[in-house]
ZADO-834120 format. One line per field, with one value per residue: residue number from 0; residue in three letters; z negated, y, x negated of N, C-alpha, C in turn. Coordinates in nm, 3 decimals. Atoms other than C-alpha are relative to their C-alpha. Last residue first. Layout:
k [NUM,...]
r [ALA,...]
nup [Z,...]
nnorth [Y,...]
neast [X,...]
caup [Z,...]
canorth [Y,...]
caeast [X,...]
cup [Z,...]
cnorth [Y,...]
ceast [X,...]
This chain:
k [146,145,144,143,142,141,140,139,138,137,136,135,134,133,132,131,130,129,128,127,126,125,124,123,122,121,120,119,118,117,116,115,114,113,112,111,110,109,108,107,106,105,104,103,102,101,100,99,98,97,96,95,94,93,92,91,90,89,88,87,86,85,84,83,82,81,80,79,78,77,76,75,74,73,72,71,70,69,68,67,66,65,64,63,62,61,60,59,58,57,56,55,54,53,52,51,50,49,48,47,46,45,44,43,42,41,40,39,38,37,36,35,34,33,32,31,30,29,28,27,26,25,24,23,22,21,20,19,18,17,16,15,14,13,12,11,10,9,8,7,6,5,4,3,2,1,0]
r [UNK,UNK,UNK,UNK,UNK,UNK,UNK,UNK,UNK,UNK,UNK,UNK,UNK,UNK,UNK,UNK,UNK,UNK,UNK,UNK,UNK,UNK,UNK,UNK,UNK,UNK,UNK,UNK,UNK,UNK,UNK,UNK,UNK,UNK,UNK,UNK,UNK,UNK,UNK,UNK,UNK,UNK,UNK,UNK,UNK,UNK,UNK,UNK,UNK,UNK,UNK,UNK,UNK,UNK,UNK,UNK,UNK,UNK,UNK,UNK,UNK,UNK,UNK,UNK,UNK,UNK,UNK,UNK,UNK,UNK,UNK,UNK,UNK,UNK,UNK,UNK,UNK,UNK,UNK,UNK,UNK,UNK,UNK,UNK,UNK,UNK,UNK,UNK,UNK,UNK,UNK,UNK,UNK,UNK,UNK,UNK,UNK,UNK,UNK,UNK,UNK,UNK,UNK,UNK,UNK,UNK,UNK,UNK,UNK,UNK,UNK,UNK,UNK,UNK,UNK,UNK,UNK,UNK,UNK,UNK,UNK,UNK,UNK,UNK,UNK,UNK,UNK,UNK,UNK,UNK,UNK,UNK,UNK,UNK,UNK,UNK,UNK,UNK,UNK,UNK,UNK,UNK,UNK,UNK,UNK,UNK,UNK]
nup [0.089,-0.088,0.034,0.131,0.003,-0.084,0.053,0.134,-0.018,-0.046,0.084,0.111,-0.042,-0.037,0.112,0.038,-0.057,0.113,0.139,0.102,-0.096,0.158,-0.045,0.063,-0.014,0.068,-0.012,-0.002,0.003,0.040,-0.111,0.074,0.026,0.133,0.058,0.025,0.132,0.112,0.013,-0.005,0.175,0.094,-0.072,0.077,0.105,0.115,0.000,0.077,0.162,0.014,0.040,0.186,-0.023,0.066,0.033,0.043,0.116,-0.025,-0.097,0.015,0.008,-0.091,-0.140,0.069,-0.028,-0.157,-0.051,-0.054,-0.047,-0.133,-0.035,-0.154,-0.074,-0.047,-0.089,-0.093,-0.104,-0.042,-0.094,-0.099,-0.049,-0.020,-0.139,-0.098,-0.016,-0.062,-0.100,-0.073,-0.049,-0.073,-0.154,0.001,-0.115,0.024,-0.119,-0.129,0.051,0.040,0.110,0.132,0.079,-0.101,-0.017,0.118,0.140,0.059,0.123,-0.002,0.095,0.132,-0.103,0.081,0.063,0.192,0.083,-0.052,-0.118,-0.100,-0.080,0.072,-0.082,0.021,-0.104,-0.016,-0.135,0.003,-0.123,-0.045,-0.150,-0.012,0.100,0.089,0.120,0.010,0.031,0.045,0.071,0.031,0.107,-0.045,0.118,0.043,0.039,0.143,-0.051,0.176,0.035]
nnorth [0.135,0.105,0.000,0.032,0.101,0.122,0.010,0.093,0.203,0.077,0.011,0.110,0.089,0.025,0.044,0.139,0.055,0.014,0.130,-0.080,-0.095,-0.076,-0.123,-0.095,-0.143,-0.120,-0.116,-0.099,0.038,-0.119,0.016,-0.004,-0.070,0.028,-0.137,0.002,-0.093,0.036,0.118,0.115,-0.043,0.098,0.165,0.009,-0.027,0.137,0.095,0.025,0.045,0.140,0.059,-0.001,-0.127,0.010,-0.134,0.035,-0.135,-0.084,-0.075,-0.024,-0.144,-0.064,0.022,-0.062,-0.120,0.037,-0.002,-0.189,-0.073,0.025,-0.110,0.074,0.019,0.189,0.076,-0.085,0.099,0.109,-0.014,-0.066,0.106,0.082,-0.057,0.022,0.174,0.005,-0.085,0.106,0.063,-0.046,-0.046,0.165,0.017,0.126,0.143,-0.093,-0.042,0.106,0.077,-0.069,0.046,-0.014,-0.147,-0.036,-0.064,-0.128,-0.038,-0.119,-0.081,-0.137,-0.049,-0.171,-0.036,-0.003,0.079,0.108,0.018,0.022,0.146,0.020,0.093,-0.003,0.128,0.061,0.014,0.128,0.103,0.037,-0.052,-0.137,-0.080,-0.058,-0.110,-0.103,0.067,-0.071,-0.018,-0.061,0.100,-0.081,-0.064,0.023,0.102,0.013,0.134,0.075,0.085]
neast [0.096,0.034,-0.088,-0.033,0.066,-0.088,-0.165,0.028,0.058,-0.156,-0.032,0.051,-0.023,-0.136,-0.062,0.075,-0.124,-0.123,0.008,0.114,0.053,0.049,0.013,-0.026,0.059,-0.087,0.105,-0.095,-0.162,-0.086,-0.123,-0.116,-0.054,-0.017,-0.061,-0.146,0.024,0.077,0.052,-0.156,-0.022,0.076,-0.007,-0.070,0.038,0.035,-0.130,-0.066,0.069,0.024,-0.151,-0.049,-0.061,-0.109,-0.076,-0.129,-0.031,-0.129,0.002,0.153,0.000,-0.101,0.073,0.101,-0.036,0.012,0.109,0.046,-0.062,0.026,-0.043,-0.012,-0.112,-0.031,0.128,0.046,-0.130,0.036,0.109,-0.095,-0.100,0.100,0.045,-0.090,-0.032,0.124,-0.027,-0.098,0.077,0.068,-0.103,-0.040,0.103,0.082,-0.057,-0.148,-0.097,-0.072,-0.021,-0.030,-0.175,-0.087,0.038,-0.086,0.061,-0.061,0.154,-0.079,-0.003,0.065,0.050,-0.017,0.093,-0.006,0.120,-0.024,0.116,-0.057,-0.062,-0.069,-0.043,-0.182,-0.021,-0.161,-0.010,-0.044,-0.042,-0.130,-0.049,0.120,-0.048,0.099,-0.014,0.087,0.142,0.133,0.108,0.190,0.057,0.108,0.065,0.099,0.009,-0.052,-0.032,0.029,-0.111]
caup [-11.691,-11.391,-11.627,-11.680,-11.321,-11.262,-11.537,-11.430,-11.133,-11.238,-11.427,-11.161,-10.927,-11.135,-11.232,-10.864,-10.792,-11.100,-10.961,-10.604,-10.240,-10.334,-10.118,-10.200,-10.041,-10.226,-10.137,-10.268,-10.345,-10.293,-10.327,-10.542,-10.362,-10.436,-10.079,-10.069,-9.839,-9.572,-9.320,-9.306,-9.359,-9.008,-8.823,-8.928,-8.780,-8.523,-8.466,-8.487,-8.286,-8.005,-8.098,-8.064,-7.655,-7.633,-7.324,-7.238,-6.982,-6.858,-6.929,-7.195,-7.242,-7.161,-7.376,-7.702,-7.619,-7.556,-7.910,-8.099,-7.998,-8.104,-8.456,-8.665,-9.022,-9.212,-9.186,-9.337,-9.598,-9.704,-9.686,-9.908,-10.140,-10.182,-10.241,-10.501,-10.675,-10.675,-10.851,-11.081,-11.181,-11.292,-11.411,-11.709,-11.691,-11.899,-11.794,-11.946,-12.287,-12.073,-11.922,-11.562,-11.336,-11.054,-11.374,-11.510,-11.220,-10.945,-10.720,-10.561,-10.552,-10.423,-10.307,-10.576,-10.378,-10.338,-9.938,-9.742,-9.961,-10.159,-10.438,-10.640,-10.570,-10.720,-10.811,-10.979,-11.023,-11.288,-11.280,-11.595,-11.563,-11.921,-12.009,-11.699,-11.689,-11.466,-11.424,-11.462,-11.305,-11.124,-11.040,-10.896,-10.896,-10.633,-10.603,-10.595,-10.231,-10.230,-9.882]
canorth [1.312,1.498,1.842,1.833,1.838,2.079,2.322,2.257,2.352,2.700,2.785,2.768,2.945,3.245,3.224,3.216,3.510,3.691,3.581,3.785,3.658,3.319,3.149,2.762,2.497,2.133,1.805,1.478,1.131,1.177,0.834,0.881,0.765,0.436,0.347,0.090,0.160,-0.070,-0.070,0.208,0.403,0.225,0.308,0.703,0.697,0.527,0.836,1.041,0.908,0.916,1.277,1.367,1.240,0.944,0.958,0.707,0.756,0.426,0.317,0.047,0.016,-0.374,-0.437,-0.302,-0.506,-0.820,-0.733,-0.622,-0.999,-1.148,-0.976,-1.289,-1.097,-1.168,-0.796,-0.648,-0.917,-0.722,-0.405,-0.461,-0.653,-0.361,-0.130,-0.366,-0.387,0.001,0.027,-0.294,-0.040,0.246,0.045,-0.148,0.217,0.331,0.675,1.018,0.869,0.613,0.881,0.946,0.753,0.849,0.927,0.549,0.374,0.152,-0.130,-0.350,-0.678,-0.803,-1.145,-1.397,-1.763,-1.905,-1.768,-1.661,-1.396,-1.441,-1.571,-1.248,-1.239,-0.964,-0.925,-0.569,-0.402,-0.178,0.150,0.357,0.490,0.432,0.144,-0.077,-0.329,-0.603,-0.771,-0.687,-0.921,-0.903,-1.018,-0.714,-0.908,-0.972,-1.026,-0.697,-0.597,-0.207,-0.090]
caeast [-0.361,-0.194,-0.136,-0.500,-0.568,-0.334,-0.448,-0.823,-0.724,-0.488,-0.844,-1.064,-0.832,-0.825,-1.193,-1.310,-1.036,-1.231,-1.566,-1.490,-1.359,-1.279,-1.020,-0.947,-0.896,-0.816,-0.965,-0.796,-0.957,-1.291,-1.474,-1.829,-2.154,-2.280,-2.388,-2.573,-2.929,-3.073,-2.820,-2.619,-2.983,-3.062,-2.740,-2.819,-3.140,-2.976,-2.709,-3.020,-3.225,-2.939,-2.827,-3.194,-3.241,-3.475,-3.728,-3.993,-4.235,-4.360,-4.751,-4.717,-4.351,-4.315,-4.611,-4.409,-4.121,-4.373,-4.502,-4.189,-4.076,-4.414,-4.401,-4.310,-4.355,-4.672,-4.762,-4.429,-4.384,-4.747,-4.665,-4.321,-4.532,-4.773,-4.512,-4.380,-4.725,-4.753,-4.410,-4.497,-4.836,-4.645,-4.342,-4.657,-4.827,-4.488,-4.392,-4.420,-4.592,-4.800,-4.977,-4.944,-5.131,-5.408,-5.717,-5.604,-5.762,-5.618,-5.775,-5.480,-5.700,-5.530,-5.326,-5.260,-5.237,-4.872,-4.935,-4.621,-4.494,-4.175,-4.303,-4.428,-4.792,-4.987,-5.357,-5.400,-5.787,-5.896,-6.054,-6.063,-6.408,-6.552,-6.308,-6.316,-6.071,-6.169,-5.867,-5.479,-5.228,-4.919,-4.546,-4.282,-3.987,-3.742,-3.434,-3.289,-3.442,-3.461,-3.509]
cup [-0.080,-0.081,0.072,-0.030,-0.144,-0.031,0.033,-0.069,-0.083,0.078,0.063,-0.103,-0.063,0.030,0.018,-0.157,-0.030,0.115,-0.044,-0.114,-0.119,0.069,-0.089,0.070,-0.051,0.109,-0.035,0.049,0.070,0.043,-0.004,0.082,-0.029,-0.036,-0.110,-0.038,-0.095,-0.124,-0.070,-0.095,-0.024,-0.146,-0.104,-0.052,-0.092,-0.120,-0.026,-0.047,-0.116,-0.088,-0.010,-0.048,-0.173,-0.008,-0.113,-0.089,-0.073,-0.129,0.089,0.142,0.063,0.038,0.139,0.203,-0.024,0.036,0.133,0.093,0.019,0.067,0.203,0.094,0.145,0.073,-0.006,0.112,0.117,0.051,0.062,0.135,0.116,0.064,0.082,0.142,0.098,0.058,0.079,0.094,0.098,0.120,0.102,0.151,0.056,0.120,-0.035,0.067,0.115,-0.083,-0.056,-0.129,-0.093,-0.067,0.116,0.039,-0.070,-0.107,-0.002,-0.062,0.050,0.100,-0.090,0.125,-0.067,-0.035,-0.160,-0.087,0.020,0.173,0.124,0.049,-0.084,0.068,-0.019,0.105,-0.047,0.143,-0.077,0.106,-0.023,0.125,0.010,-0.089,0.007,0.008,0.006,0.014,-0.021,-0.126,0.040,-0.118,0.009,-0.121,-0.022,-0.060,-0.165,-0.004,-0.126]
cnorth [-0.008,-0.095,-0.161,-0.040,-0.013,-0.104,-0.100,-0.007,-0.074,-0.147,-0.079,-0.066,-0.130,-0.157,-0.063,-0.056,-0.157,-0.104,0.019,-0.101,0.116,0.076,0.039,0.134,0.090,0.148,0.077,0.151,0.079,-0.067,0.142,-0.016,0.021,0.160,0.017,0.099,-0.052,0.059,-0.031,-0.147,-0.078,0.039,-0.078,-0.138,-0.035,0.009,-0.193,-0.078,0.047,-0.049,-0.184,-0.028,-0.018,0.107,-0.024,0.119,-0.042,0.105,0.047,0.091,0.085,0.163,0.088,0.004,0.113,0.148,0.010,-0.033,0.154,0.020,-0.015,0.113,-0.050,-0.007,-0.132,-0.059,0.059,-0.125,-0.092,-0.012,0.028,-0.132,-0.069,0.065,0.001,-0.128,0.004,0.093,-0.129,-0.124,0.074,0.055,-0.154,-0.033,-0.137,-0.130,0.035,0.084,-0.068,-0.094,0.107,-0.019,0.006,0.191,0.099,0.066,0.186,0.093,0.141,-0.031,0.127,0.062,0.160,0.103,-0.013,-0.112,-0.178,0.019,0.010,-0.078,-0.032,-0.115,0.004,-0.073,-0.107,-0.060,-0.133,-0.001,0.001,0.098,0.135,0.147,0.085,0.131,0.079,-0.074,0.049,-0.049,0.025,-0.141,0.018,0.044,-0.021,-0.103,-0.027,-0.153,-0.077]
ceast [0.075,-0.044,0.031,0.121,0.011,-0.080,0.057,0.119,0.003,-0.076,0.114,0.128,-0.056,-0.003,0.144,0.063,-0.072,0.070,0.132,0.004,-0.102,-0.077,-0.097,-0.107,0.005,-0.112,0.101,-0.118,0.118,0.109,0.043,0.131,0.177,0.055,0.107,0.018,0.176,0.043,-0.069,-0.050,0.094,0.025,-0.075,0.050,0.105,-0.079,-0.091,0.118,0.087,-0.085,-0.043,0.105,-0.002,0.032,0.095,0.068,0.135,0.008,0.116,0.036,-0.137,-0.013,0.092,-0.079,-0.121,0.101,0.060,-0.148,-0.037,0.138,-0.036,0.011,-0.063,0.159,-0.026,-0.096,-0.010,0.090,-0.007,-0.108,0.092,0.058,-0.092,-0.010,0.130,0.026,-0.068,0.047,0.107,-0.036,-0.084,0.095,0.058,-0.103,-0.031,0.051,0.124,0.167,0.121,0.017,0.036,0.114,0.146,-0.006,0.077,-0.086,0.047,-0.141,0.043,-0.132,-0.024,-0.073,0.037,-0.143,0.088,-0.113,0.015,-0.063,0.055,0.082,0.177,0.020,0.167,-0.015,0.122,0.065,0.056,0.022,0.161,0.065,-0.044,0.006,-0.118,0.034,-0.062,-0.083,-0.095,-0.075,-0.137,-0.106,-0.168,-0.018,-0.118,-0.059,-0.017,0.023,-0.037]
């Protein structure tokens, strides 16, 4: 889940030029500590070069995964704990319609959806390329004659 408001906030240290290691402190306010948490410890042999990608989005892509981890493991997890306990030695069964239907539940929920509206469907028959042309063409007719 993408969360807009953040920002991926780091600092390079010990650089080394021979190896290309270096090590990334991050902290971008919305942890629980102010301190810089890290060291992330990357080297230049796991990145692509700067021409295919900037190392500056390399390294704030790392950093936000990192941040994600780490809101993650300062969350309040003494509800999933006592559900968690509860389970300990019962068999537990979910059927695949029911993971999937909250699989689906949770994408709902973390993702915006930004796909296109259809407006209008249309059927069409196509049993060789010429009836594909055909019908191509009398579309793009109607849809031209519509604008």
């Amino acid at each position: 889940m993408q969360d807009l408001t953040q920002t991926p906030t780091f600092v390079v240290k010990n650089y080394d030029i021979e190896t290309g290691e270096f090590d990334v402190y991050y902290n971008d306010g919305s942890l629980q500590s102010s301190e810089w948490y890290g060291p992330i410890h990357m080297d230049l042999d796991s990145m692509l070069p700067e021409v295919d990608e900037p190392i500056q989005f390399q390294i704030a892509s790392r950093v936000h995964s990192h941040v994600v981890g780490q809101q993650i493991a300062e969350c309040n997890m003494d509800a999933s704990k006592k559900v968690l306990a509860d389970m300990i030695g019962i068999e537990q069964k979910i059927s695949m319609v029911d993971l999937m239907e909250h699989q689906a539940q949770m994408r709902k929920k973390e993702t915006v959806n930004t796909d296109p509206i259809c407006k209008s469907t249309q059927i069409m028959n196509i049993y060789s390329a010429d009836d594909f042309d055909e019908q191509f063409e009398a579309l793009s007719a109607e849809l031209a004659a519509e604008e």
